[in-house]
C-alpha positions as CSV (number, residue, x, y, z in Angstrom):
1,X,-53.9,-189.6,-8.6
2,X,-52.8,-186.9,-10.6
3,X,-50.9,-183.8,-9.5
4,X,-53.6,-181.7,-10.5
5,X,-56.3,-183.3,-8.7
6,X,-54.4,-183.2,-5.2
7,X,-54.0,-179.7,-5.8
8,X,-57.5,-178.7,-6.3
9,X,-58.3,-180.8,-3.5
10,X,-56.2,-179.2,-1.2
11,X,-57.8,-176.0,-2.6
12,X,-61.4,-177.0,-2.0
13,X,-60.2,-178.0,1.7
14,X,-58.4,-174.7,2.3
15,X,-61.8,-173.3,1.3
16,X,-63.9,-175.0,3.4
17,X,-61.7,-174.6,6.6
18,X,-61.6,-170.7,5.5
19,X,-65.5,-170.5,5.3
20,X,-65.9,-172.7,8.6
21,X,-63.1,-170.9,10.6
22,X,-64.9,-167.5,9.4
23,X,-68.0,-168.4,10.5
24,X,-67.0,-170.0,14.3
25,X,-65.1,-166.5,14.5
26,X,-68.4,-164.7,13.7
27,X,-70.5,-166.7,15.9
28,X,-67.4,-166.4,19.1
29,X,-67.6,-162.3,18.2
30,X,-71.5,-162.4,18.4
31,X,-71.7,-164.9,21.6
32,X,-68.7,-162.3,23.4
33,X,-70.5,-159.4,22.9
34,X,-74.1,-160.3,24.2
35,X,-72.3,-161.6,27.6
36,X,-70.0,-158.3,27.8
37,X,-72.7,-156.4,27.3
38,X,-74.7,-158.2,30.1
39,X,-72.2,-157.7,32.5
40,X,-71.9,-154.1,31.8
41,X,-75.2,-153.3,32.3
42,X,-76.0,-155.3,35.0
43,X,-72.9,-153.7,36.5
44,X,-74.1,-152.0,39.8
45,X,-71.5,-148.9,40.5
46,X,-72.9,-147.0,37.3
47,X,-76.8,-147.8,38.0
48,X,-76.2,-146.8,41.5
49,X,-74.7,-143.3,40.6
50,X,-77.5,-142.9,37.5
51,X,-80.0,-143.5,39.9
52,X,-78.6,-140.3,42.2
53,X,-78.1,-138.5,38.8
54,X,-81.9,-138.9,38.0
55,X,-83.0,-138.4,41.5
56,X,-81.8,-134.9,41.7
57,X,-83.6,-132.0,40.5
58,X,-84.3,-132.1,36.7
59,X,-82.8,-135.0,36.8
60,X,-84.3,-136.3,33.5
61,X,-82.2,-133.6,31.7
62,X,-78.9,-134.8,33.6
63,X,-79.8,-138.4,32.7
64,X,-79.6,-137.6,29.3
65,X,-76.4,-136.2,29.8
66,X,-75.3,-139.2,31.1
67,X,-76.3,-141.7,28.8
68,X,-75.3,-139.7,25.4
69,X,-71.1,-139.6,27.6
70,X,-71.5,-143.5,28.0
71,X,-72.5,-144.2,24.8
72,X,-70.1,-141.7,23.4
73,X,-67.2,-144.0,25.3
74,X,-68.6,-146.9,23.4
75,X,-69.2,-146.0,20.4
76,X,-65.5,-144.2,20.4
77,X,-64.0,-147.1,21.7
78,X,-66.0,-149.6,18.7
79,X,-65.4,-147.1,15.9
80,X,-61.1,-146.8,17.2
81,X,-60.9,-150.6,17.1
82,X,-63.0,-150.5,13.6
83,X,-60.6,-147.9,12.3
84,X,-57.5,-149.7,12.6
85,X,-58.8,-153.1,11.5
86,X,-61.2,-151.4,8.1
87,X,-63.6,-153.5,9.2
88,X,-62.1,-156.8,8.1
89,X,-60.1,-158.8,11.2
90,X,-56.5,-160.2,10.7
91,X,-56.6,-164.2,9.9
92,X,-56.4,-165.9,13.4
93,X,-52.9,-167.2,13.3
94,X,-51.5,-163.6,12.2
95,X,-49.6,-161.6,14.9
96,X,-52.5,-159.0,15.4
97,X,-54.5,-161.9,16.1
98,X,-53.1,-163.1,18.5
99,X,-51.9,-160.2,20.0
100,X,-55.6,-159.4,20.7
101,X,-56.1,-162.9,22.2
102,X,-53.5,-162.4,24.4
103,X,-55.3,-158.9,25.3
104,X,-58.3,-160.3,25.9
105,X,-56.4,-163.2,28.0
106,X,-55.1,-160.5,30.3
107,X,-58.1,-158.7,30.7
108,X,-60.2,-161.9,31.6
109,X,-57.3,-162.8,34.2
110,X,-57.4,-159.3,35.5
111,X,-61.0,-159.5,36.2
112,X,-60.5,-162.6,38.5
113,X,-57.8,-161.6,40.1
114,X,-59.8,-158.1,40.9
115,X,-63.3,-160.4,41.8
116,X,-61.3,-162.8,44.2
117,X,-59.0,-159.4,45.6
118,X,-62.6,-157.8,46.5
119,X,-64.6,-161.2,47.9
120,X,-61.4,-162.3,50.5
121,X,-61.3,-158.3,51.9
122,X,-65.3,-158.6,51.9
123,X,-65.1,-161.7,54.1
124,X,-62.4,-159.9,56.5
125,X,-64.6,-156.9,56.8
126,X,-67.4,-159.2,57.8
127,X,-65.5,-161.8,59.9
128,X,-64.0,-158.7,62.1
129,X,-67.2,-156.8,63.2
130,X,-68.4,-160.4,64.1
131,X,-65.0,-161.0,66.3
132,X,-65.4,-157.8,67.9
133,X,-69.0,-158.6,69.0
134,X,-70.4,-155.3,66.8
135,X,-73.3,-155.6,64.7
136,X,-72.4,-156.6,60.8
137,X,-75.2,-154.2,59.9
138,X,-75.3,-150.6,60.6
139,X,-78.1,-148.9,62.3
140,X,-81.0,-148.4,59.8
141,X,-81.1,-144.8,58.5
142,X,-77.1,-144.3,59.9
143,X,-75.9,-144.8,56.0
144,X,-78.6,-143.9,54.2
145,X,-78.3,-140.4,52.6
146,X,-80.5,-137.5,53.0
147,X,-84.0,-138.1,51.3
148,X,-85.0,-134.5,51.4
149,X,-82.8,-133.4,48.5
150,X,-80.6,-136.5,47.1
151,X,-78.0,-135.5,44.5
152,X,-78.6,-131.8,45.0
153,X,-75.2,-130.9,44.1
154,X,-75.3,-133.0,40.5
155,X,-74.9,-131.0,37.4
156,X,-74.9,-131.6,33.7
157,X,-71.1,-131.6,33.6
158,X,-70.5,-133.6,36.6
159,X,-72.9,-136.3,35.3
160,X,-71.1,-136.5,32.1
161,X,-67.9,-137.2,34.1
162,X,-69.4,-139.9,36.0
163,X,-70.4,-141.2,33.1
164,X,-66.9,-141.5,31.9
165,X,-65.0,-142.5,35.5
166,X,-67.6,-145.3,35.9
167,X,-67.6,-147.2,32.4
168,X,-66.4,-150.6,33.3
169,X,-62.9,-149.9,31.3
170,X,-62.2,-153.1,31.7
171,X,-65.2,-154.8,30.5
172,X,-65.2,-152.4,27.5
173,X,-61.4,-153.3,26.9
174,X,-62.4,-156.7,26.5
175,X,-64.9,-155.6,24.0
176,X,-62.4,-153.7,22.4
177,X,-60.0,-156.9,22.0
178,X,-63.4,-159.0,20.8
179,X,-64.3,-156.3,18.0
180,X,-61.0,-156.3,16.4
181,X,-62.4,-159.9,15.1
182,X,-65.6,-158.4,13.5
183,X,-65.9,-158.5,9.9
184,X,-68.5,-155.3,9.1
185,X,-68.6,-157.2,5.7
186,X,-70.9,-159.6,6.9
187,X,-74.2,-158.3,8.4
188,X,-74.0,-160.7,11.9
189,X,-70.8,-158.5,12.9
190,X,-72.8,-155.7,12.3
191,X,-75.8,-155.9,14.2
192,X,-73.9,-157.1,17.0
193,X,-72.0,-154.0,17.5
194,X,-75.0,-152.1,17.4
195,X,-76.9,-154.4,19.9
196,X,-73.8,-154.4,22.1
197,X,-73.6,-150.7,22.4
198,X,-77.7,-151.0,23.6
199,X,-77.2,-154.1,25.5
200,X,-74.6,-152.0,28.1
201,X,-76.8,-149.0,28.1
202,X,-80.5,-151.0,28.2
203,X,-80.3,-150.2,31.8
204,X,-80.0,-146.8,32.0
205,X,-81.9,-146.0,28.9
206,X,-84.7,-147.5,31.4
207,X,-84.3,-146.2,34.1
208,X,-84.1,-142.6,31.9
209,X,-87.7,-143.6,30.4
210,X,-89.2,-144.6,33.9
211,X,-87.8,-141.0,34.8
212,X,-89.8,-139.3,32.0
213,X,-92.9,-141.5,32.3
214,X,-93.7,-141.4,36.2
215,X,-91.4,-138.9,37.8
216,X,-92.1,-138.6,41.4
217,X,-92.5,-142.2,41.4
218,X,-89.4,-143.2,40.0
219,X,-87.9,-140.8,42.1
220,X,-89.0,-142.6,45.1
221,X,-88.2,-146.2,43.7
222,X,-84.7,-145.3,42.5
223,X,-83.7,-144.1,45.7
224,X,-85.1,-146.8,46.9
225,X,-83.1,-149.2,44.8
226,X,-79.7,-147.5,45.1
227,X,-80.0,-148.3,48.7
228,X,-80.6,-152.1,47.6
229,X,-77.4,-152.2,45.7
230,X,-75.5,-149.8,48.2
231,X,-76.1,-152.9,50.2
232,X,-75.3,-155.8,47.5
233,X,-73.2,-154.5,45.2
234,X,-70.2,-156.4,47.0
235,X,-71.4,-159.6,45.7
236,X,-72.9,-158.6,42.6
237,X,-69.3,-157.2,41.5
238,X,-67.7,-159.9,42.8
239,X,-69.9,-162.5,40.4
240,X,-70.5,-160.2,37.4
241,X,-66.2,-160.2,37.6
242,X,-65.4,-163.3,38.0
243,X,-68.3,-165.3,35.8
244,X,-66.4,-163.0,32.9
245,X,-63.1,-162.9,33.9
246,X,-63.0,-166.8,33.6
247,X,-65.1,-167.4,30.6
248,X,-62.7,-165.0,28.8
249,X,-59.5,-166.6,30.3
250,X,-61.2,-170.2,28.9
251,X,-62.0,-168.7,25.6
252,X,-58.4,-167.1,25.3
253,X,-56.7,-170.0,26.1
254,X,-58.7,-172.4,23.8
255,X,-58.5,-170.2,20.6
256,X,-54.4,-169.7,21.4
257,X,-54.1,-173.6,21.9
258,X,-55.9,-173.8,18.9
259,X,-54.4,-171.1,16.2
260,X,-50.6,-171.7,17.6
261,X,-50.3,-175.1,18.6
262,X,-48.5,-177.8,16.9
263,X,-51.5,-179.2,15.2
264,X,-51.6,-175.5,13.6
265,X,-48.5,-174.8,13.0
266,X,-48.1,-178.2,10.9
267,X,-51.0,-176.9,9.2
268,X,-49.5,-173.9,8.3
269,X,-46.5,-175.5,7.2
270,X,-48.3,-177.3,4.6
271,X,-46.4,-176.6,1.0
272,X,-43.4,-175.8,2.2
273,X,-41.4,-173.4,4.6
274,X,-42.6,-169.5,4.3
275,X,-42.9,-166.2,5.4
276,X,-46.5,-165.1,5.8
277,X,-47.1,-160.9,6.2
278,X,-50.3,-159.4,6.8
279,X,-51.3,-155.7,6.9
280,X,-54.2,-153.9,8.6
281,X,-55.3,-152.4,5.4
282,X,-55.8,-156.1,3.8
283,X,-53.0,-156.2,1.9
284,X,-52.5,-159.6,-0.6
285,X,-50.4,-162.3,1.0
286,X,-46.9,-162.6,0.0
287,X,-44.4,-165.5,0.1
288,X,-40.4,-165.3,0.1
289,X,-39.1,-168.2,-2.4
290,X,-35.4,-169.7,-2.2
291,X,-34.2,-166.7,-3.7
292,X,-35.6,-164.5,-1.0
293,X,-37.8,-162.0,-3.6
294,X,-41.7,-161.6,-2.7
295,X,-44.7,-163.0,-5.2
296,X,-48.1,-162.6,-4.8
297,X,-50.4,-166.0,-3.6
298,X,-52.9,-166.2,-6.0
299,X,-56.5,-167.3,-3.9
300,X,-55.7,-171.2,-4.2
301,X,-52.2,-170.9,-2.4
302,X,-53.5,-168.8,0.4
303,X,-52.8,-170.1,3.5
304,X,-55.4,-171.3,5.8
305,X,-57.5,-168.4,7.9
């Protein structure tokens, strides 16, 4: 076989494991930011507060408020990320890469570590009532706040700071570390920023529109479900944390294992020993030869994304 042949059939295959890597990392961005977005709004502590937020008086007005501060913190936090990438992400063995791997690693072990912290004191608080011979339950109407004139003292600004103080930074972080792999080039990566941003407010945007449709009735139902999840939330937060801590711990772990082990770094030895540089603008590659001075890869010697 000729030496010509070998290398354009190391080309084609450099191409096809560009295109299919590309592609798994567009489906993994699209498939992270539907369940992120999920968990954020199913997340109780914000629908708890936007219920008081809507229950008080023009509280339609004050939802608003709310909503356009949480979007604002996503959308900020999206177009940040978005900024410093320019829309195109690093090739997945490059340190930025990885680095946001890692991230998204930490985050995920973060968020079970903070699920199992909250379940363990949740079983002490019930197990020592139970010792003590008290009831677990209070006394119905003992907890429950005033129904005569809920979230009175509520204002514009103070909803937009709730809004703020109760985005599930974490959750969004881990967002954050997932968008830094969108490519805005293609239209998948796209759309699923968009749909992410009204996946995590679907909720409230609602619970807003119940508000403006029905509003003495929605009153009277949201009060009645923020005394639901005053009751559950300890659960709910428990499972919404861990069910996404650990799926992005496994995800993190099998993409490093997968860009940096040996089988990948053999890979991207292939040709010879170099130095690989890559830039957040999307600067060429470059490659150091014997003599130490830089040349530009031309598309065929690229190495593998």
């Amino acid at each position: 076989m000729s030496l010509t042949s070998v290398r354009t059939a190391t080309t084609a295959t450099g191409s096809s494991r560009r295109s299919g890597e590309t592609k798994g990392a567009d489906g993994a961005v699209v498939i992270d930011l539907l369940l992120i977005g999920l968990v954020v709004t199913l997340f109780p502590l914000p629908v708890m507060a936007f219920a008081l937020v809507l229950a008080s008086p023009r509280g339609a007005r004050k939802g608003l408020a709310f909503i356009l501060a949480w979007l604002a913190c996503l959308v900020a936090v999206t177009a940040a990320v978005l900024l410093l990438t320019d829309g195109q992400p690093p090739p997945p063995r490059s340190p930025p890469s990885v680095a946001a791997l890692v991230a998204t690693l930490l985050i995920g072990a973060g968020l079970v570590v903070h699920g199992e912290r909250r379940r363990r004191r949740n079983r002490r608080a019930t197990r020592a009532p139970a010792r003590a011979g008290a009831p677990t339950a209070p006394a119905s109407g003992s907890s429950a706040p005033s129904a005569e004139s809920p979230g009175e003292g509520v204002t514009v600004r103070s909803a937009v700071l709730l809004a703020v103080l109760l985005q599930p930074w974490g959750m969004v972080g881990a967002a954050a570390a997932t968008i830094v792999q969108a490519d805005l080039s293609r239209g998948t990566s796209f759309a699923a920023l968009a749909f992410f941003c009204l996946l995590a407010t679907s909720t409230l945007l609602a619970m807003e529109l119940y508000v403006v449709l029905s509003p003495e009735r929605a009153r009277r139902t949201l009060l009645g479900l923020r005394e639901r999840l005053l009751r559950h939330k300890e659960p709910a937060v428990v499972l919404l944390c861990l069910l996404l801590g650990l799926w992005l711990v496994g995800r993190s772990l099998w993409l490093i294992a997968d860009r940096c082990g040996p089988a990948a770094m053999r890979m991207q030895d292939v040709g010879g020993p170099a130095v690989h540089r890559w830039s957040p603008k999307a600067a060429p590659w470059t490659r150091s030869d014997s003599s130490g001075a830089q040349r530009m890869l031309p598309a065929a010697e690229e190495p593998y994304r």
